[in-house]
C-alpha positions as CSV (number, residue, x, y, z in Angstrom):
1,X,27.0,48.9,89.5
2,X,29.6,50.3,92.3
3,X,29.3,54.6,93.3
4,X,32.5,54.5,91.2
5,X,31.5,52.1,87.7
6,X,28.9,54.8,87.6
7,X,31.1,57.6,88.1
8,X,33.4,56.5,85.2
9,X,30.4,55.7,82.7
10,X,29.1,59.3,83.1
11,X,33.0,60.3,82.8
12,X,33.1,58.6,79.3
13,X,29.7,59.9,78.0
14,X,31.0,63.2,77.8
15,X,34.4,62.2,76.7
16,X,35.4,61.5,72.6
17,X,37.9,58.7,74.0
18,X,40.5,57.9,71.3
19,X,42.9,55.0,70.1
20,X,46.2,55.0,70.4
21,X,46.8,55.9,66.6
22,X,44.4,58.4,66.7
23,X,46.2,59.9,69.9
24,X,49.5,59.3,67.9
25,X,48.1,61.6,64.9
26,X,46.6,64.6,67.3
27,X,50.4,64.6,69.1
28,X,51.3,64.8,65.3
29,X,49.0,67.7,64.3
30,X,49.9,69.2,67.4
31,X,48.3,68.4,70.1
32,X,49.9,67.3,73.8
33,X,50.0,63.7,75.1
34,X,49.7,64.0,79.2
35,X,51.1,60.8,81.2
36,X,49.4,60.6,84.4
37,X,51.6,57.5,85.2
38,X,53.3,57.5,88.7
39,X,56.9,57.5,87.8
40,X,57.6,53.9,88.7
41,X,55.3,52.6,86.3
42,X,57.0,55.5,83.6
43,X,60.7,53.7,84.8
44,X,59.2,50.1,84.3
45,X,57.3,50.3,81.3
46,X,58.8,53.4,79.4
47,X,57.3,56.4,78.7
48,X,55.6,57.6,75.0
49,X,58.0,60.4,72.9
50,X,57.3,63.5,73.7
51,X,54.4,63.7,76.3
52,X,54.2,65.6,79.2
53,X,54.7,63.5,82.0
54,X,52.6,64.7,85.2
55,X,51.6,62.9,87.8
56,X,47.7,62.9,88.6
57,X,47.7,65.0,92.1
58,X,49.5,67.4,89.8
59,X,47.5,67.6,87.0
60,X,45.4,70.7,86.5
61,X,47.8,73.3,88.0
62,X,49.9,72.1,85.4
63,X,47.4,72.0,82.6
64,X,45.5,75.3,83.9
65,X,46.3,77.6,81.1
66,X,45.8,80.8,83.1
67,X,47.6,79.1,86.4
68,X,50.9,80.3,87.7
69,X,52.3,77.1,87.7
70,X,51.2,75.5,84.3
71,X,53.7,74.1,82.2
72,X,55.1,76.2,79.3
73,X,52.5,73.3,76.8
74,X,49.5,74.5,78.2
75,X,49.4,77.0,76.0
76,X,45.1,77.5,75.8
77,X,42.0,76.0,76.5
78,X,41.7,75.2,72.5
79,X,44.4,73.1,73.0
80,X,43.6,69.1,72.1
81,X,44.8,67.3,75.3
82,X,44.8,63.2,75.6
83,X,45.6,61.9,79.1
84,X,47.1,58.9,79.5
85,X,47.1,56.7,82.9
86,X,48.0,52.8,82.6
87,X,45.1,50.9,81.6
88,X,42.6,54.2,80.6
89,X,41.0,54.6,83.6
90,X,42.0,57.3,85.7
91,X,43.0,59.3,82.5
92,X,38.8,59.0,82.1
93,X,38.6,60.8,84.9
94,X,41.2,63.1,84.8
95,X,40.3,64.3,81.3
96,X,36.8,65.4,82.3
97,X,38.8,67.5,85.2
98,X,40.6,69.5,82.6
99,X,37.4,69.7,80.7
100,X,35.8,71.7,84.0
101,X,39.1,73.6,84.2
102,X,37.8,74.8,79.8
103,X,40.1,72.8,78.3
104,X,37.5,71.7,75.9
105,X,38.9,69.2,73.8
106,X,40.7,67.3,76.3
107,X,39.7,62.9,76.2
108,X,42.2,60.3,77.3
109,X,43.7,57.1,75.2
110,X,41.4,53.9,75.3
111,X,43.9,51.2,77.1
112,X,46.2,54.0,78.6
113,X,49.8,53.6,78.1
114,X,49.5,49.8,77.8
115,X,47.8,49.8,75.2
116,X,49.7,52.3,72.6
117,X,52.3,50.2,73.5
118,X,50.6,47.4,72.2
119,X,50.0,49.0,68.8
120,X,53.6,49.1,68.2
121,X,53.8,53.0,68.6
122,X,56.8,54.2,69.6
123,X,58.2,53.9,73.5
124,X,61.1,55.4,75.2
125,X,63.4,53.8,78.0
């Protein structure tokens, strides 16, 4: 197994990764939907109603709750995040970031974008 296959798999132990209906009902119930998408891919394949689109390298300054430069949705650490990248990869990844940041119930969509659009949830663009 490669330095980062191994990296990953520890990512996802710690993580309750979700579908993309179950990520569909937490936006419902309130929760925040984070695209980690670079914007090309967000212009090319459309981006999910009303998520938060943030790139990656921006990603916890804008989720930090108690940061300057967080965006008016990071409203707590209590605050049920799912990250999605392209494929649910990076999102792994990212999601156990915000988690050391004490945004405890942050996980990331199974598939990434690809796949809730696959499931015939809604897209934009």
């Amino acid at each position: 197994m490669s330095a980062v296959d191994a990296l990953l798999e520890a990512a996802r132990a710690g993580l309750d990764r979700v579908t993309p209906h179950q990520a569909a009902e937490i936006q419902r119930d309130g929760g925040l939907l984070v695209d980690i998408r670079y914007a090309e891919l967000r212009e090319r394949d459309g981006t999910i109603p009303g998520a938060l689109s943030v790139e990656r390298n921006e990603l916890e300054w804008r989720l930090d709750p108690t940061g300057a430069h967080r965006a008016p949705q990071a409203t707590g650490h209590d605050l049920p995040v799912v990250v999605v990248c392209n494929e649910g990869y990076a999102s792994s990844l990212a999601a156990v970031s915000l988690r050391q940041l004490g945004l405890y119930r942050a996980t990331d969509l199974v598939g990434g974008f690809q796949a809730w659009r696959a499931a015939g949830l809604p897209v934009r663009g």
